[in-house]
C-alpha positions as CSV (number, residue, x, y, z in Angstrom):
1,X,96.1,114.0,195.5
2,X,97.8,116.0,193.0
3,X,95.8,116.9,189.8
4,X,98.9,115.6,187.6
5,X,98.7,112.1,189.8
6,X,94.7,112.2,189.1
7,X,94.9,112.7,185.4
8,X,97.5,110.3,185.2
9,X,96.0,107.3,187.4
10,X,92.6,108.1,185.0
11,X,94.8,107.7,182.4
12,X,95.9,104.7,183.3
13,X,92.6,103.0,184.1
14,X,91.8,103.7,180.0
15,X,95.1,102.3,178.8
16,X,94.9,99.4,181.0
17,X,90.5,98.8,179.9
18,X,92.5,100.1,175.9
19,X,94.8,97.3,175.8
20,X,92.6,93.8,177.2
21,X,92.8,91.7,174.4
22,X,90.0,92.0,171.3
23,X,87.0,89.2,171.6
24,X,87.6,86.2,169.4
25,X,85.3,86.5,166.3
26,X,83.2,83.5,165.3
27,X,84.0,81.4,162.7
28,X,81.6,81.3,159.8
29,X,80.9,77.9,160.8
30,X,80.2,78.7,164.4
31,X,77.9,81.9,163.8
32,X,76.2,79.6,161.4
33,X,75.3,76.7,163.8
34,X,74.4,79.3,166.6
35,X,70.8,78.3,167.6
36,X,67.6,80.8,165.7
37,X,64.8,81.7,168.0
38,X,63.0,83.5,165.3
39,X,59.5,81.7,165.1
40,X,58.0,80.6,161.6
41,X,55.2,82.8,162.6
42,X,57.4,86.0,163.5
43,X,59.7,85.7,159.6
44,X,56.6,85.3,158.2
45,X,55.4,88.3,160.0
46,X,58.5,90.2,159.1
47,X,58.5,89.0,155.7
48,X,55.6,90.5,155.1
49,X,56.2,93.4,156.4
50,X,59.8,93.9,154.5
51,X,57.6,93.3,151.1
52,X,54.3,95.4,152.4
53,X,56.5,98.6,150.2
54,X,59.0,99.5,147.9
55,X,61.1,101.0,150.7
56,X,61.1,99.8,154.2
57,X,62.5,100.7,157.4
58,X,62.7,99.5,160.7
59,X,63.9,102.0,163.0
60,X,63.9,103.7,166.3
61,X,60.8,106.0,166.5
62,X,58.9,107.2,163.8
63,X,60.2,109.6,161.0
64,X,58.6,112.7,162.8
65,X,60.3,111.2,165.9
66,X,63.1,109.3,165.4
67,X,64.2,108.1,169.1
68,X,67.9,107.5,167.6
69,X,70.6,109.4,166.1
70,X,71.1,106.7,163.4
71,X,67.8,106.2,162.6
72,X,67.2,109.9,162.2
73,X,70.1,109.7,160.0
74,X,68.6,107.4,158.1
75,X,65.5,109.4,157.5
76,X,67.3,112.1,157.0
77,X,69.3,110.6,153.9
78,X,66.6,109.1,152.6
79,X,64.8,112.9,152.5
80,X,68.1,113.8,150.5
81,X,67.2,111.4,148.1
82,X,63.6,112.2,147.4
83,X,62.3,109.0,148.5
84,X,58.8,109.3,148.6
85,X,57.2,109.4,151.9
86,X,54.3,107.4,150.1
87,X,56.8,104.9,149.1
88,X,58.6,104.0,152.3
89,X,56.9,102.0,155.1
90,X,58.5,102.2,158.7
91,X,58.5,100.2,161.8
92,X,58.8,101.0,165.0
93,X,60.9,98.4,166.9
94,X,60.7,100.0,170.4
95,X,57.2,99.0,170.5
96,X,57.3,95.6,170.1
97,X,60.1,93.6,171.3
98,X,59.6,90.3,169.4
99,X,60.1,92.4,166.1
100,X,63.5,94.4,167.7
101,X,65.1,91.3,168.2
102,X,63.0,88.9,164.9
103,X,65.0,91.4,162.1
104,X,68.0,91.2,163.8
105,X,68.1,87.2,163.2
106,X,66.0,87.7,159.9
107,X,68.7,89.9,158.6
108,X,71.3,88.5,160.0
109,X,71.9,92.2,160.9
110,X,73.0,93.0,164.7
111,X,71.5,96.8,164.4
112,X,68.7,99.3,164.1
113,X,68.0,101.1,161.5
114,X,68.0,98.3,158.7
115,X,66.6,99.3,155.5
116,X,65.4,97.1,152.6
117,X,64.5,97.8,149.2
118,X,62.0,95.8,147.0
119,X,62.6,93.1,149.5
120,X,65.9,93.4,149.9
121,X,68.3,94.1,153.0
122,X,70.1,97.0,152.3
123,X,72.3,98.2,155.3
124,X,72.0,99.8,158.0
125,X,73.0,103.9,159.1
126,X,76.8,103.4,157.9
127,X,76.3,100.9,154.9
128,X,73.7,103.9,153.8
129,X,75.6,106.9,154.5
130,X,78.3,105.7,152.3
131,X,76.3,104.6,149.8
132,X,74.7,108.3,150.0
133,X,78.0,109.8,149.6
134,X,79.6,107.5,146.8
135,X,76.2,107.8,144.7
136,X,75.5,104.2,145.0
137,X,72.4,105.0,147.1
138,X,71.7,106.5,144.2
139,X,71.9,104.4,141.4
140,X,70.2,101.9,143.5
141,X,66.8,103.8,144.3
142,X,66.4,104.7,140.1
143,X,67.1,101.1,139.7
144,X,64.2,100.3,141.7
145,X,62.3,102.7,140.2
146,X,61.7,104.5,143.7
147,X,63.2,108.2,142.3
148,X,63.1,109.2,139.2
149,X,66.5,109.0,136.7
150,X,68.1,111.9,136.6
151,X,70.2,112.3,132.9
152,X,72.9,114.8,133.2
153,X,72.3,118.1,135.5
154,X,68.5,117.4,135.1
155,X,66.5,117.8,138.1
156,X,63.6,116.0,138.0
157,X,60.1,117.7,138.2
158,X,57.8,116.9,141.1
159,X,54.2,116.4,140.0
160,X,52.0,119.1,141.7
């Protein structure tokens, strides 16, 4: 077969998978009658766990070994913004599957990394990368009293 006729039928076979028609989204009222399989046991679990720090994270890995790109992002942003390793609590939701798929339905979140701050969802790897790069990250973290409040072109002192 010719190269051209290769490329082309390869071609093809991604315009034709390209252009099947979009899954119909839910309706609010459908996504919220879908059954929960969270037990009362595992939210209480988890909601202990999202108020156990200021900052939590439940990622992929560890924050020496993130075993995802977007959860390394996530550490990695949260590094920018001088959070504290003494302030942020992770878990690791490879190794135990009840929690991987409990915050999913406890957030009402379908991905990992989710973070939460003072008990409260915050996003996940996109919702805090833009966030990180509008400043909103920011202004949310010295809100919360998790980094310190920068006035002007201050930067703030660490404590030895």
């Amino acid at each position: 077969m010719p190269l051209v006729a290769l490329r082309t039928s390869r071609y093809c076979g991604l315009l034709a998978r390209l252009a099947r028609p979009a899954p119909i989204a839910l309706s609010p009222l459908a996504s919220a009658t879908r059954p929960r399989f969270l037990s009362q046991d595992a939210r209480t679990k988890i909601q202990e766990a999202v108020s156990s720090s200021p900052v939590v994270l439940f990622m992929k890995g560890t924050p020496s070994q993130p075993e995802c790109g977007f959860s390394r992002a996530v550490i990695q942003i949260l590094g920018l913004q001088q959070v504290s390793a003494e302030k942020v609590a992770t878990y690791n939701v490879l190794v135990d599957p009840e929690l991987r798929s409990g915050i999913k339905e406890f957030s009402d979140w379908p991905t990992i990394p989710q973070l939460y701050v003072n008990g409260e969802f915050v996003g996940g790897c996109d919702i805090l990368l833009s966030m990180h790069k509008s400043g909103e990250l920011e202004t949310l973290l010295e809100n919360a009293d998790i980094i310190p409040k920068v006035e002007g072109n201050q930067v703030p002192v660490k404590a030895p």
